[in-house]
C-alpha positions as CSV (number, residue, x, y, z in Angstrom):
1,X,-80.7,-88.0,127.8
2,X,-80.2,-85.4,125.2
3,X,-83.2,-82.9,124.6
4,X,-84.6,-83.2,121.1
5,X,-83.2,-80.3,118.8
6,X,-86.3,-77.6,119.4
7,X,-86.2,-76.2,115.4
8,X,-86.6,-80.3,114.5
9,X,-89.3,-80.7,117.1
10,X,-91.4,-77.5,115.5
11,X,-90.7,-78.9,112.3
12,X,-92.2,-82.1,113.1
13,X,-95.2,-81.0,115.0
14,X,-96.3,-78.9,112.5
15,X,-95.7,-81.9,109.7
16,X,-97.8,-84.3,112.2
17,X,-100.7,-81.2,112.9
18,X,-100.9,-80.3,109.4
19,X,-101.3,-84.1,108.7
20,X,-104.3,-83.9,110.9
21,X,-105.9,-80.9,109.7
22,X,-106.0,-82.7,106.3
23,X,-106.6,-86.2,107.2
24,X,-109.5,-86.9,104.6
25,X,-106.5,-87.2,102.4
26,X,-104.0,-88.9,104.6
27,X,-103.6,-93.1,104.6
28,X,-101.8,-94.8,107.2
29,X,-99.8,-97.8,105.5
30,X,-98.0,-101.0,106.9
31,X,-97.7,-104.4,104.9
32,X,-95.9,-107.4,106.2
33,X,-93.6,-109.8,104.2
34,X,-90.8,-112.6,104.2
35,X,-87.8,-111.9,106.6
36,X,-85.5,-109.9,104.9
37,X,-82.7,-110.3,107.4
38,X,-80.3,-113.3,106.1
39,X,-81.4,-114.0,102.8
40,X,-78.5,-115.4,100.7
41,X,-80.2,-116.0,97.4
42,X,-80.4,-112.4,96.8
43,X,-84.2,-112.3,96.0
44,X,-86.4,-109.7,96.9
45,X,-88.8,-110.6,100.2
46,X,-92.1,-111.8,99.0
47,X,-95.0,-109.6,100.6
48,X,-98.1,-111.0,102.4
49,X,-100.5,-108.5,102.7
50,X,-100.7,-104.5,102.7
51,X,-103.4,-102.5,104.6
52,X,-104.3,-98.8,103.8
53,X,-106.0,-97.0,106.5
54,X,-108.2,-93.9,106.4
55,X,-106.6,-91.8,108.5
56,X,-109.9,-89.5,109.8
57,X,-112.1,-92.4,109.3
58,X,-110.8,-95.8,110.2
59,X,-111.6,-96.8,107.3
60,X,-109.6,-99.2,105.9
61,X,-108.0,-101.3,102.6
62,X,-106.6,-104.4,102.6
63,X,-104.5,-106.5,99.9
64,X,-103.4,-109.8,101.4
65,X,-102.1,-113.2,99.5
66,X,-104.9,-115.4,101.2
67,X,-107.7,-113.0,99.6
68,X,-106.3,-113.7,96.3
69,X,-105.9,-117.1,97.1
70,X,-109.5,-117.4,98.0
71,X,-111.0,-115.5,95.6
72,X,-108.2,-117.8,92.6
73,X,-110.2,-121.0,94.5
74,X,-106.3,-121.6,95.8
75,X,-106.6,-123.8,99.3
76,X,-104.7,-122.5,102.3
77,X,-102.2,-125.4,102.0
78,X,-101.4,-124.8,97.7
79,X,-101.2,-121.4,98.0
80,X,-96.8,-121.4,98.6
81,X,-96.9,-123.3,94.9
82,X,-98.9,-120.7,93.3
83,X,-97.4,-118.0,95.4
84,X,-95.6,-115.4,92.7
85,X,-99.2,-115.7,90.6
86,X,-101.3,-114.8,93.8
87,X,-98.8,-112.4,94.6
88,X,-98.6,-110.7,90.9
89,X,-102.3,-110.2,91.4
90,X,-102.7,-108.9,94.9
91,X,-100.0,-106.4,94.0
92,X,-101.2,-105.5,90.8
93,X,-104.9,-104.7,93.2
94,X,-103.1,-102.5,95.3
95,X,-100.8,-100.2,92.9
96,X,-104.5,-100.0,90.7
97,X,-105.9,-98.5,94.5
98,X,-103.4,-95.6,95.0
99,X,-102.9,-94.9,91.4
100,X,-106.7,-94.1,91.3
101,X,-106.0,-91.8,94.4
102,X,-103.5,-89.8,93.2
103,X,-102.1,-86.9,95.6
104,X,-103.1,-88.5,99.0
105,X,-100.8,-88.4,101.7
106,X,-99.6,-91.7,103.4
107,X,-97.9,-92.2,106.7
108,X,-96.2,-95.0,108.1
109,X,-93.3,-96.6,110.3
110,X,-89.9,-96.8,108.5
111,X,-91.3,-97.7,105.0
112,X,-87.6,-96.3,104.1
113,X,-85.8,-98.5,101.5
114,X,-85.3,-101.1,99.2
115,X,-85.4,-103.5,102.6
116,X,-88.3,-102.6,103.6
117,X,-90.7,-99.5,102.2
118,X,-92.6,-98.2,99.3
119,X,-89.5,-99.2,97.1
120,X,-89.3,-102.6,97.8
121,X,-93.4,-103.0,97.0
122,X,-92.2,-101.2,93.5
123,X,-89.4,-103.4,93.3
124,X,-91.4,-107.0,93.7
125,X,-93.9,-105.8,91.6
126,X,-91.1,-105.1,89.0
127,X,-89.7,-108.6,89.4
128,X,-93.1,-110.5,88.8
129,X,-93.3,-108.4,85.7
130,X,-95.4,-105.7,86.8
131,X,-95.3,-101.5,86.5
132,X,-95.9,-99.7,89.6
133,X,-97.5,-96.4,90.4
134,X,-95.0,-95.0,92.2
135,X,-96.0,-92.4,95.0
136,X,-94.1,-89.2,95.3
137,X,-91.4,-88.4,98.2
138,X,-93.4,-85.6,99.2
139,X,-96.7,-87.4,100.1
140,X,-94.9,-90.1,102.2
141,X,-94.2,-89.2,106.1
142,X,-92.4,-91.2,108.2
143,X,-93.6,-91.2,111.5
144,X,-90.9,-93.4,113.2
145,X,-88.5,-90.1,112.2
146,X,-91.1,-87.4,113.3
147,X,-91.6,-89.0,116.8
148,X,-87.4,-88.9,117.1
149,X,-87.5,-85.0,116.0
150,X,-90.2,-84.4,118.7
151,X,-88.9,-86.9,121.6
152,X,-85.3,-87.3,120.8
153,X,-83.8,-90.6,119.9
154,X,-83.9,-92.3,123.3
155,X,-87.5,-91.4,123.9
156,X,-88.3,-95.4,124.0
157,X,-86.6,-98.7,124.4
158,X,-85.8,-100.5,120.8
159,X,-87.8,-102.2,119.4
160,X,-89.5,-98.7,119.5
161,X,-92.8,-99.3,118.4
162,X,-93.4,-102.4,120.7
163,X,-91.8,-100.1,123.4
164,X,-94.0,-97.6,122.8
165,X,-96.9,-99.6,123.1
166,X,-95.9,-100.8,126.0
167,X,-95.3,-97.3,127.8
168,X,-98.2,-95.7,126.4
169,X,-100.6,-99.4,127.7
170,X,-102.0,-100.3,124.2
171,X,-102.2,-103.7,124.0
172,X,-103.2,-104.8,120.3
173,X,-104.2,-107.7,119.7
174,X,-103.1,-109.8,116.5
175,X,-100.3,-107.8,117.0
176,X,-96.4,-109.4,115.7
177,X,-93.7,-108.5,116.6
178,X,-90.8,-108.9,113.6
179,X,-89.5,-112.3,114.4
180,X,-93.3,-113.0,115.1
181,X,-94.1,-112.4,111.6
182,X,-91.1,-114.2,110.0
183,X,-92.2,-117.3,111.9
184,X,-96.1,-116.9,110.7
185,X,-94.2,-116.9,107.1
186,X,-92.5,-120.1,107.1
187,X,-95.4,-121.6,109.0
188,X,-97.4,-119.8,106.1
189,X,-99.7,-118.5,108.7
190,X,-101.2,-115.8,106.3
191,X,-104.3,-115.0,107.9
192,X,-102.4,-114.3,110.9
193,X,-100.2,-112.1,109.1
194,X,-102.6,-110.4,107.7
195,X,-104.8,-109.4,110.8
196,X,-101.2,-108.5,112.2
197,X,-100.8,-105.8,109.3
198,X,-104.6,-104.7,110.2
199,X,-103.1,-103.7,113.7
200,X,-100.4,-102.2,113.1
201,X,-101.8,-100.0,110.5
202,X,-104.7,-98.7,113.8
203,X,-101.6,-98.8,116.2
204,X,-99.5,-95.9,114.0
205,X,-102.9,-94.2,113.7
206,X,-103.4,-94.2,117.5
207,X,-99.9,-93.2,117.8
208,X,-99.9,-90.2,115.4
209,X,-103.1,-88.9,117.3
210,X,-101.3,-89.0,120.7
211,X,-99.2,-86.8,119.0
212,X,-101.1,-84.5,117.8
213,X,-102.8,-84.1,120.9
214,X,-99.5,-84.3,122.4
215,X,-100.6,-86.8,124.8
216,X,-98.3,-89.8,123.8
217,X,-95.7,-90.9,126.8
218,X,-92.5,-91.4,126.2
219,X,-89.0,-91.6,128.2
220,X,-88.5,-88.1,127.4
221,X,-89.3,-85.6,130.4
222,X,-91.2,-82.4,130.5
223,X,-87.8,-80.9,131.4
224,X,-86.1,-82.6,128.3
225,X,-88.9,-81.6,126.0
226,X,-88.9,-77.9,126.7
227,X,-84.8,-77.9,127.6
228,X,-83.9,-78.0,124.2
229,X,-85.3,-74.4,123.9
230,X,-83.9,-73.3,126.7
231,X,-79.8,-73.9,126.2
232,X,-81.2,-72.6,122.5
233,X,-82.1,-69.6,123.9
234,X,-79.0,-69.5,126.0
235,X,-76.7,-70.5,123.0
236,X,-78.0,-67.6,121.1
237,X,-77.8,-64.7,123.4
238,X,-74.3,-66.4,123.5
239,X,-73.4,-66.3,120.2
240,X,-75.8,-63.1,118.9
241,X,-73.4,-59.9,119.3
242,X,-75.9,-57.6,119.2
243,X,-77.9,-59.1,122.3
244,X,-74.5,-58.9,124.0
245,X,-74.0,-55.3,123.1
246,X,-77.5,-54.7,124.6
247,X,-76.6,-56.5,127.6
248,X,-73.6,-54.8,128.2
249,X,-75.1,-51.8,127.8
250,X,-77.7,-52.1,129.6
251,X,-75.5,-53.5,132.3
252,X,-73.0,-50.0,132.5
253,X,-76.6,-48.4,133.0
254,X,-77.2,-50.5,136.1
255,X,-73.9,-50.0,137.7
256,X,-73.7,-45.6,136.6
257,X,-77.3,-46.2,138.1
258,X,-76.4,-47.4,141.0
259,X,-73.4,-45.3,141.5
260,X,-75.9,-42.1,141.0
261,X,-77.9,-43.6,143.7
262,X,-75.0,-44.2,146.3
């Protein structure tokens, strides 16, 4: 297996330390929503429920449809006719929470896209006829990509956070897989969606500060961690001409030197 690239690994230790060292102001994000693997009607996933969590703290936020539903006096069973309403609101709760805490930092797992990420929340909420706060580039950090710049990209089986889990012996519970959660959709199984997006949002948490601590296990060896920094170091007295010009000086010294002594 390839060693991670040791200027991308510094990078992203120092991104996932500094993260730590400020985690008053750091949120750990995950929502769940309708599969958005073979839709053909070309209509944005509808989203279930988002949870915010307080990354020094625990402490944590949740915006989920049955909520709404229950606070709207909307019955489990009623809630899939009144669902862009419930929605609209629950989404318009959220995007009033973050735009009231402007400048935090958030991290998450693959929140990337249109697909699936910050854009698509933005995007839905467009499409029920709402204006989103939209959180700057800078304060999102991708911890699916940081743990790839550390590890390399074969430092767990796909899918890698379940993987992961499963190396590092954290066993969630309420925890659903993707598939799980697209089947908890159609059977509108909300509440278990919801507690799933609870988990996951503790799970990246514990995962970040494994990290940190740089305690998480992973495919990648010892050897494979540090090896990167070796064949850098090789590669550059390689390529650096005044190393070589040191070295071959220093090696004509050794051999008049040991001529002298002869």
């Amino acid at each position: 297996m390839a060693a991670p690239d040791p200027k991308r690994q510094k990078l992203a230790f120092v991104v996932i330390d500094r993260l730590f060292m400020d985690a008053s102001n750091v949120w750990v994000i995950h929502y769940s929503c309708e599969s958005f693997y073979d839709r053909t009607d070309g209509k944005s996933p509808r989203i279930t429920s988002i949870a915010i969590r307080k990354l020094n703290s625990g402490q944590t936020i949740s915006f989920s449809i049955h909520q709404i539903g229950e606070l709207e006096s909307v019955p489990l069973d009623r809630i899939i006719s009144q669902y862009d309403a419930l929605e609209s609101k629950m989404l318009q709760a959220y995007f009033q929470h973050i735009s009231s805490h402007q400048g935090m930092k958030y991290l998450h797992w693959n929140m990337r896209d249109i697909n699936y990420g910050f854009a698509a929340i933005e995007h839905r909420f467009k499409v029920l006829g709402g204006t989103p706060f939209v959180i700057q580039d800078e304060n999102k950090f991708d911890l699916a990509r940081l743990l790839i710049d550390i590890y390399g990209v074969a430092y767990t089986g796909h899918p890698r956070l379940e993987t992961l889990l499963e190396k590092n012996n954290i066993q969630p519970r309420d925890f659903l897989t993707g598939a799980g959660e697209a089947e908890a959709f159609e059977k509108q199984n909300y509440v278990g969606l919801h507690q799933s997006t609870l988990r996951k949002v503790d799970v990246i948490a514990n995962i970040a500060g494994r990290a940190h601590d740089r305690s998480l296990k992973t495919n990648t060896s010892r050897w494979e961690m540090h090896g990167g920094r070796i064949r850098t170091a090789i590669n550059w007295m390689a390529e650096n001409r005044t190393f070589q010009l040191s070295a071959g000086v220093a090696s004509i010294i050794g051999v008049g030197l040991a001529i002298y002594v002869l």
